[in-house]
N, C-alpha and C positions, 0 to 999 in steps of 0.2 A: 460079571462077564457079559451079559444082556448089553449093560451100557455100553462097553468098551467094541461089540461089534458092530451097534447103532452107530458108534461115537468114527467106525472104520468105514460104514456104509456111506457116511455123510460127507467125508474126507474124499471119497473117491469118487462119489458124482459131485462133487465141487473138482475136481483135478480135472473129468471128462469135461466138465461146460466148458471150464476156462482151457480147455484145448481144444475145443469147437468152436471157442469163441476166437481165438487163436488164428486157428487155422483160416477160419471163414473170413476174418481181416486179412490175412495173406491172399488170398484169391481174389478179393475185390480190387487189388494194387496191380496194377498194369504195369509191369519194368520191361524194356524191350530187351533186356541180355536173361531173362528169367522165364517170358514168355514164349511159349511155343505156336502161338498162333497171331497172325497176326491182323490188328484190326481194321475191319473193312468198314465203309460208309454204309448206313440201311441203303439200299437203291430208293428213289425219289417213287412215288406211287405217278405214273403216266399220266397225263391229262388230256385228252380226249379231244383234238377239236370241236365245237359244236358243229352240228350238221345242220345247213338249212333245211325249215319245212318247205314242202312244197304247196302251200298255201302261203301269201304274201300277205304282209301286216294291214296294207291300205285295201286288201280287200274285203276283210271283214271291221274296218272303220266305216262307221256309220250309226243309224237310228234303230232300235231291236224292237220289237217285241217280246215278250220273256216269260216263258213258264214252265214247268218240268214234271215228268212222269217218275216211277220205278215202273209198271207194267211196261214193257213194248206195244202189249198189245192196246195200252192207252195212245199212243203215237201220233194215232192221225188228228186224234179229238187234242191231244195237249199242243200242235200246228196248229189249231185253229183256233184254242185260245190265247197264243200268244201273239195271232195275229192281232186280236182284240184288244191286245197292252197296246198296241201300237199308239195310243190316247197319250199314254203318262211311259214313252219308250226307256228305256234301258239304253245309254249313249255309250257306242266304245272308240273314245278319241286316238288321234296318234300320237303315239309318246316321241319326246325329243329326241332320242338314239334309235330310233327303227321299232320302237315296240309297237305296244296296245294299252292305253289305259282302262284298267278294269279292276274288280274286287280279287279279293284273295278270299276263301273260305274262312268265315268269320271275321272278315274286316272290314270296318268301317268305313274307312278309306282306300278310296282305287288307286292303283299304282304303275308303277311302268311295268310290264309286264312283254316277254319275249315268245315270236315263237320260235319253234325246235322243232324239226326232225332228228329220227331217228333211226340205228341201220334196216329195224326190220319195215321201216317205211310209214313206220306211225307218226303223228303230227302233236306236237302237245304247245300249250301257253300256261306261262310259267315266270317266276324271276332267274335271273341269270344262273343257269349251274345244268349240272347232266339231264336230258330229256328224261321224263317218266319219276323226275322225283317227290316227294311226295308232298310238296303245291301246288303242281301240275295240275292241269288238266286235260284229259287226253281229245282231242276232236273224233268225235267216234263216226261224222260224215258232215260233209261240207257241197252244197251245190250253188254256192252263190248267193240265193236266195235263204236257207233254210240251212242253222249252223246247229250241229248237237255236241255237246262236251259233256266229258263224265268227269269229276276227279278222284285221282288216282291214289289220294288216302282211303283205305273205306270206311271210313266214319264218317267223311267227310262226303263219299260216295252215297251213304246209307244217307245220311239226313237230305242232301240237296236232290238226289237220282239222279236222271238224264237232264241237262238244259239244254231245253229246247228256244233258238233264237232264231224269229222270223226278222227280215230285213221290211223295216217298215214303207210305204212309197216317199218320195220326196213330197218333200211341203210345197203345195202350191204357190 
C-alpha cells in the first residue's frame, strides 16, 4: 500500500510539471488572433545633446606645471609647487576634433579628450559620452592662469586629490 501511494505521488507531480511546462510554452508563443495585448517597441532611451562647457579647449592648451593636494587647506603651498614643474611641464595639446590631449586615470597614454558642460553648470574633460561620467574630470575652478580638476570616480578621486595646473610663462 506504501508503495502504491508513493508510486500515485510521483505520477502526479510528473502530470503538474509537464502541465507547467505546457503551459509556460503556450505563453512564450506570441499569435496575434490568441493574444490580448499587443506588442509595443521598448521606447529608445533619449540621448541627450552634449552641452558646451563654458571654458574653451584652446584655452587651457598649453605648458603646465602640475601637482596635487587632498587637504584644501594645502592649496596655496600645492600653486606654488606646481609652479616649480614648470622645468619638466605637463603639455596639454589640441586634439584634431576640438578636444585636449591628455591622460586618463591610469593611462599611459594621452588621448583626445572633450570638454562638457553641464545643466547644473559644471564643466568636466572627458572622452566623448554624458558630462560627469566616470572618466571625467570635473574643473572644480579655472581662472586662466591656475586650472583645478578633481576626477569624478572616487578612487580615482582618492589616489590622484585635487590637480592643481599652473600655466607655465612662454619660453623665451
Amino acid at each position: 500500500m506504501v508503495r502504491s501511494v508513493s508510486v500515485r505521488t510521483v505520477a502526479n507531480l510528473g502530470i503538474a510539471l509537464a502541465l507547467t511546462l505546457l503551459l509556460g510554452a503556450c505563453s512564450s508563443f506570441s499569435l496575434p488572433s490568441l493574444s490580448s495585448s499587443t506588442p509595443s517597441a521598448a521606447p529608445e532611451p533619449g540621448v541627450a545633446p552634449e552641452m558646451p562647457a563654458t571654458i574653451r579647449s584652446d584655452e587651457i592648451v598649453g605648458r603646465w606645471g602640475l601637482a596635487s593636494y587632498q587637504n584644501p587647506a594645502d592649496r596655496a603651498r600645492t600653486e606654488a609647487a606646481a609652479r616649480g614643474q614648470c622645468k619638466q611641464p605637463y603639455v596639454i595639446g589640441a586634439g584634431t576634433s576640438g578636444g585636449v590631449i591628455m591622460h586618463l586615470a591610469d593611462q599611459a597614454t594621452p588621448q583626445e579628450l572633450r570638454l562638457k558642460g553641464s545643466p547644473s553648470g559644471k564643466n568636466y574633460i572627458g572622452p566623448p559620452g554624458p558630462a560627469g561620467g566616470e572618466q571625467d574630470r570635473e574643473i572644480v575652478s579655472f581662472d586662466g592662469r591656475v586650472l583645478i580638476t578633481r576626477f569624478t570616480d572616487k578612487d580615482a578621486a582618492t589616489r590622484y586629490g585635487n590637480m592643481v595646473y599652473v600655466r607655465c610663462a612662454p619660453r623665451a
